[in-house]
N, C-alpha and C positions, 0 to 999 in steps of 0.2 A: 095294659097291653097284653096281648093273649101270644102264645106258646107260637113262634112262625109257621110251626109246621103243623100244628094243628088247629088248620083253618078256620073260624067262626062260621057258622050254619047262618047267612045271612038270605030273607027274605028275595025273590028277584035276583039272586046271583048263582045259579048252579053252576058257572066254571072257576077253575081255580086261575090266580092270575099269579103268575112266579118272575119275581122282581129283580130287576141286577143285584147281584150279590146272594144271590139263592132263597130270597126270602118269597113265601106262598102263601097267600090268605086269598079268600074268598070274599072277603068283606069290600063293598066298594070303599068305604068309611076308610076301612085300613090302608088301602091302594093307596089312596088319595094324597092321605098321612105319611107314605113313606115317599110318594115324589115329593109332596113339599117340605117334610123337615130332612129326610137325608136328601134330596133330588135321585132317589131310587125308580127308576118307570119301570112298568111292566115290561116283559120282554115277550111272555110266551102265556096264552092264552089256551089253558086245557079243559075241553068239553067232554063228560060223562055222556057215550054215547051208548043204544042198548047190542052193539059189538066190538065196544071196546073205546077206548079215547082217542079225542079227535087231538093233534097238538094244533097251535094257530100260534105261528112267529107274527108278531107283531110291528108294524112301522112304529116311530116316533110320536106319529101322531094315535097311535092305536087302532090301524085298519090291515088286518091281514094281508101278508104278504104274498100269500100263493097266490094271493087274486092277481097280481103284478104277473107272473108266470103266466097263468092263463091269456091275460092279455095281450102275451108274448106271441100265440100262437092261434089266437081267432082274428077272423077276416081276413078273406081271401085278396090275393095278388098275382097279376099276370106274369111275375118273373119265379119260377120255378127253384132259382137258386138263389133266391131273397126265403123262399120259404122254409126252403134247408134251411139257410141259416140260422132262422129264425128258431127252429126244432133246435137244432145244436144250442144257440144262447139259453132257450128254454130248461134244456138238459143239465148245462152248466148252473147259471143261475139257482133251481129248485135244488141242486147237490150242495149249494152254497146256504140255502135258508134250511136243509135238512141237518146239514151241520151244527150250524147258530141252535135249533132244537136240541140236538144232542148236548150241545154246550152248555145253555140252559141248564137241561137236567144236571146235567152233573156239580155244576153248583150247588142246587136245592139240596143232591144225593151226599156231596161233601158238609152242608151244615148241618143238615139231620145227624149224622155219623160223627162229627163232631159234638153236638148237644149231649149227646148217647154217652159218648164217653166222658163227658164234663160230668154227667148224673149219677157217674158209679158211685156208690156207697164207699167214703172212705178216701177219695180221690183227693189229694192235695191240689187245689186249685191256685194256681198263680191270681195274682190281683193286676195283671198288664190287660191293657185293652187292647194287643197284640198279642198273636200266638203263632204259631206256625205247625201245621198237619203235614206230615210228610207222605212222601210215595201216595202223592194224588197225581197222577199222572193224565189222567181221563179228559179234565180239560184240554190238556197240549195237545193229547190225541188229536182231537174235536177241532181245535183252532187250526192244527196243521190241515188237514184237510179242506178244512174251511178256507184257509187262507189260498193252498191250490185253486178249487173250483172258481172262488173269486177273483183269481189273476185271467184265469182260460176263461170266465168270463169279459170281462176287456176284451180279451184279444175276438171274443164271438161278436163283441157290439161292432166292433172294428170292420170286422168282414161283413157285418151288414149293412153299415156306412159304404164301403166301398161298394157292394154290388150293389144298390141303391143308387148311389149318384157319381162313381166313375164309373165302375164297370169295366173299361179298358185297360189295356197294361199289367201285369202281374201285379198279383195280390199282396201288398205287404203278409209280414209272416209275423206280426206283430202292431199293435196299436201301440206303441209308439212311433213306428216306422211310418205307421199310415197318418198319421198325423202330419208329419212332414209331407207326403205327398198330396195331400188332399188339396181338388183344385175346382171341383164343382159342385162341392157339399156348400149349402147353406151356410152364412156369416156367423148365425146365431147359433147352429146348431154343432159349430167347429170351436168356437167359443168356449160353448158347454163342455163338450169333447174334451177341450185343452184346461180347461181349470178341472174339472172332473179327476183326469190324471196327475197334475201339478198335486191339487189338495190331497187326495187317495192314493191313486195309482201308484206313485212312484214309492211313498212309503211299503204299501201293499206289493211290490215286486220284492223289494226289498227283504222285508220278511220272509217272503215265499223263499224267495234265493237261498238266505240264510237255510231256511228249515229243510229245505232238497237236498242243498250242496254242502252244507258246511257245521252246524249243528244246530238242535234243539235249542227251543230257545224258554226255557222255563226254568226256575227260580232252584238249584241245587237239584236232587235229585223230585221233580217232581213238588217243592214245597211249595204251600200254598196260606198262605195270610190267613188268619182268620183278625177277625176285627170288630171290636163291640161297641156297637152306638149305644147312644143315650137310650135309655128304659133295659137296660141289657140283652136286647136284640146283637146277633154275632151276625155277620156276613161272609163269606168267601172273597177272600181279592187276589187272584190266580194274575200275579206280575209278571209280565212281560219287560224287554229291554227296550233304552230308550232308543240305542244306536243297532241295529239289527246288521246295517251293513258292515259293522265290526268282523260281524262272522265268526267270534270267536266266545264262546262262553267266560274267558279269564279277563275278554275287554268290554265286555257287558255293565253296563250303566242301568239303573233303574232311578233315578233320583228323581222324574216325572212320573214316577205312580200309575203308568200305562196298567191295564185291566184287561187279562185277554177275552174275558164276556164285555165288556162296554168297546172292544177296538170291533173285534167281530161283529156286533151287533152295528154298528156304525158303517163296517164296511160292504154288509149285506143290503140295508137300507139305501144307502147311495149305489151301492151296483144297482138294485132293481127299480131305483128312480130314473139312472141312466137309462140301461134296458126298454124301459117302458116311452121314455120320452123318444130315444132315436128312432124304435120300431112303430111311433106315430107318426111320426114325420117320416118315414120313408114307405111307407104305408100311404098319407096323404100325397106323397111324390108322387109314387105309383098309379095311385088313381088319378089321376090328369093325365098318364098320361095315353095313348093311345094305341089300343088291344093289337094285334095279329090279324084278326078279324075287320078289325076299321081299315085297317092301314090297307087290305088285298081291296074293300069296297074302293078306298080314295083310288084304288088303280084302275079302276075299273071305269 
């Protein structure tokens, strides 16, 4: 097994691919090897470009996510304030995948820095396959933010649900208000809407709330897990709480093993799957239906 952070020069792969838990090789061979014996995926896909490196957050499936943003925001629509909106979710959304990148890094930047110091000459090494790195504070940075853009997301998918197929009546000030009032949105796409929240949202408020109002929510000051698999490859496991709505750092529960790179990385994937499927369908609404332009001819 080669050095994590010192990638293999493999044939056919010039970007680096950096895996939950901070590990980065370039090998596809090795990719592959650490989804299927840890279930490690790539997260973030970094291309050597000649003005500098490109990042690429990565879906589940492995297809860049900005492409999702962009999608947010081409083809055109008759309603003028379906397209703000659309800018707005755009705006939120890419704040939220630019986070998950930072997040990323700073994993990779904690195991390196970690190896570093394991390699001093003389260092008394513990034999646990647990440690813990203190005043790593960098992820929680990354997540809190992350976790904001991701909630004010909701609420942008929200408003473009609404001016899409109500339109009428004031605007809920919140996707979950608008859920309750929804009366002309599609069966299936209210559906999606309401498990979308249920499974996500509500934990993902939750947190947010915590992290605004009431405190951080990371592991003592800033500590951070390190943890060594098989073949002595170390990871990063930056714990989060299981109970956020506690609100309280002294009633914080970890005993599910929550991971704030694998919660973020989860929560960004399902925002910009949401994102992408409501802004098809109300895009498909819009075209049926009938311009400014049609409707002065039918008067005529």
């Amino acid at each position: 097994m080669t050095d994590t952070h010192r990638p293999v020069n493999t044939p056919g792969l010039s970007a680096r691919l950096l895996h939950q838990g901070g590990l980065i090789t370039t090998s596809h061979v090795e990719s592959a090897l650490w989804a299927e014996k840890y279930g490690l995926l790539p997260v973030l896909r970094i291309e050597a470009r000649s003005r500098g490196e490109l990042d690429l957050l990565l879906s589940r499936d492995g297809i860049p996510l900005g492409l999702q943003v962009t999608d947010l925001v081409s083809g055109a629509t008759g309603n003028p304030r379906l397209l703000s909106n659309r800018f707005a979710l755009a705006y939120d959304l890419g704040a939220a995948l630019h986070h998950c990148c930072n997040l990323a890094k700073t994993y990779a930047t904690i195991v390196t820095q970690y190896l570093q110091i394991r390699s001093i000459p003389g260092l008394v090494e513990s034999e646990s396959d647990i440690a813990y790195f203190g005043y790593q504070t960098e992820p929680y940075y990354e997540l809190d933010a992350l976790l904001s853009a991701s909630r004010r997301a909701y609420d942008k998918i929200g408003q473009c649900v609404w001016q899409a197929f109500e339109r009428s009546g004031e605007m809920p000030g919140n996707v979950s208000s608008m859920l309750r009032r929804l009366s002309m949105c599609p069966a299936p796409l209210v559906e999606r809407l309401q498990r979308s929240w249920l499974t996500f949202g509500i934990k993902l408020k939750d947190y947010r709330d915590c992290t605004q109002h009431f405190a951080s929510i990371d592991l003592g000051m800033g500590n951070v897990a390190m943890k060594r698999l098989e073949g002595g490859l170390w990871i990063a496991w930056a714990r989060i709480p299981d109970n956020p709505k506690a609100n309280s750092k002294r009633k914080f529960t970890y005993a599910a093993g929550h991971d704030a790179l694998t919660y973020g990385w989860e929560i960004v994937n399902e925002v910009a799957a949401l994102a992408t499927e409501v802004v098809a369908v109300a895009l498909n609404s819009a075209s049926k239906e009938p311009t400014v332009e049609a409707e002065k001819r039918e008067e005529k």
